[in-house]
N, C-alpha and C positions, 0 to 999 in steps of 0.2 A: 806835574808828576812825571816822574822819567823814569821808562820800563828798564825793569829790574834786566841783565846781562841772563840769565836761564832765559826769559821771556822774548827778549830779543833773537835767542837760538832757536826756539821753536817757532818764533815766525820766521825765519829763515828757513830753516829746515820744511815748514809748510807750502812755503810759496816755492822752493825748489821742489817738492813734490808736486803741485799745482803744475809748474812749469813742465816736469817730466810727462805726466799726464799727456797735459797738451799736446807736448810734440810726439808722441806717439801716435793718439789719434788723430795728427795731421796728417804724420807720414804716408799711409795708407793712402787717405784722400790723391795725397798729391802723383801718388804713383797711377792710382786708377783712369787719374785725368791724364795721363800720359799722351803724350801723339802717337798714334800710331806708326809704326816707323816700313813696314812692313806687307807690302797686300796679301792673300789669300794666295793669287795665280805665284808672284816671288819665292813665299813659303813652301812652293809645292813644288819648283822649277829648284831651289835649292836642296829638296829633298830629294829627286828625283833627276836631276841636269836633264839633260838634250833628249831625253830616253822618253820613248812615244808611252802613255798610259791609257790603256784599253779599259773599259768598262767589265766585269763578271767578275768571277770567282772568290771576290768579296762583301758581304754581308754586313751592313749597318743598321745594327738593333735599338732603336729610339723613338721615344713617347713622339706623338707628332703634335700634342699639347700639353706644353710643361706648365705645371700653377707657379712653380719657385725654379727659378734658374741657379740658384743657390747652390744647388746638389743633384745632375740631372744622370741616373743613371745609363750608358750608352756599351751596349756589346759587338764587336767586332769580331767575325769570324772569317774564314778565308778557307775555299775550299781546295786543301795540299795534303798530299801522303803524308808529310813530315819524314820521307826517307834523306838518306844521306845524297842522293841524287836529285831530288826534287824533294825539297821543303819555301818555305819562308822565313826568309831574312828578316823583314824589318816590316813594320804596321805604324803608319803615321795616320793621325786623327789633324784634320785641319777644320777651320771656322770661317765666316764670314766678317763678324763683328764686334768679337773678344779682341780687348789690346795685344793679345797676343794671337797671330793667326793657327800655330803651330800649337796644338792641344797637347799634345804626348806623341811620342815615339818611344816602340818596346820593338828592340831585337831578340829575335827566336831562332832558335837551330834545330835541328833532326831531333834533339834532346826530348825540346818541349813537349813531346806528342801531340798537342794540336795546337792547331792556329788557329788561336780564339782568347780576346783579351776583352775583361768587363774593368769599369772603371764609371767613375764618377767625375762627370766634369759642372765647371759654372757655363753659365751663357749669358751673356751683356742683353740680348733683346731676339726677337724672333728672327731668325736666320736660317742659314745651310752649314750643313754638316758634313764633312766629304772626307773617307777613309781612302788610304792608298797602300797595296802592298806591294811589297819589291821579293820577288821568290828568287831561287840559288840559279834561274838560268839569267837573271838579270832583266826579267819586265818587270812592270807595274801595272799594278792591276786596280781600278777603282771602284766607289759606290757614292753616292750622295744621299742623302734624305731633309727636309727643312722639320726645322720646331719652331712652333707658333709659343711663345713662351708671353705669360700674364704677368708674372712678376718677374724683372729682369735682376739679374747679380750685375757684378763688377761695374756698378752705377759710375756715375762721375760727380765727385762733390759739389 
């Protein structure tokens, strides 16, 4: 018996769905497993070039035990007038062991009124966390803190 021509189009049309499917939920996979191309110290040396990064005036708010790395709340503050003479430029978030070392960077002006940035990141597995600001007379200023994290995100398939 030989499938009727509709019946042929719908299994066509199914396994092309099938197939789309697929390659979707590959994609991800394959990006997660990524190499890392990138270290921590590189990411921070590109953010910041040749220019010395002093410890204070910045503040790193985070669980120091995450259950889900999935979604991990983290607030960064920086202690600046926010004048037109002395504010903050730029706030870079970096990691140890996410594919990507560079978490977010948010530039601020005298505008913002303060320099304070919350945000939700993933984390790969228990690590360090290390914020850096760069204020308008041109330092950087850092903080670290580690999360012990139970269940990690950004797995590797």
């Amino acid at each position: 018996m030989t499938p009727s021509a509709g019946t042929r189009n719908r299994r066509d049309l199914l396994a092309a769905g099938a197939a789309a499917v697929l390659a979707i939920t590959v994609r991800p996979v394959a990006a997660a497993s990524a190499v890392r191309t990138e270290s921590t110290a590189e990411a921070i040396r590109r953010f910041a070039g040749e220019a010395a990064i002093t410890p204070g005036r910045i503040h790193l708010d985070l669980p120091p035990l995450v259950e889900n790395g999935n979604a991990v709340t983290i607030t960064v503050t920086v202690d600046s007038p926010m004048t037109a003479d002395d504010h903050v430029r730029r706030i870079a978030v970096f990691n140890d062991k996410n594919p990507q070392p560079n978490v977010v960077t948010v530039h601020l002006g005298p505008a913002s009124g303060r320099a304070a940035v919350t945000t939700r990141i993933r984390l790969a597995d228990t690590q360090r966390i290390t914020a850096i600001a760069e204020t308008s007379d041109g330092r950087y200023w850092s903080t670290s803190a580690d999360a012990i994290v139970t269940l990690a995100a950004c797995l590797e398939g």
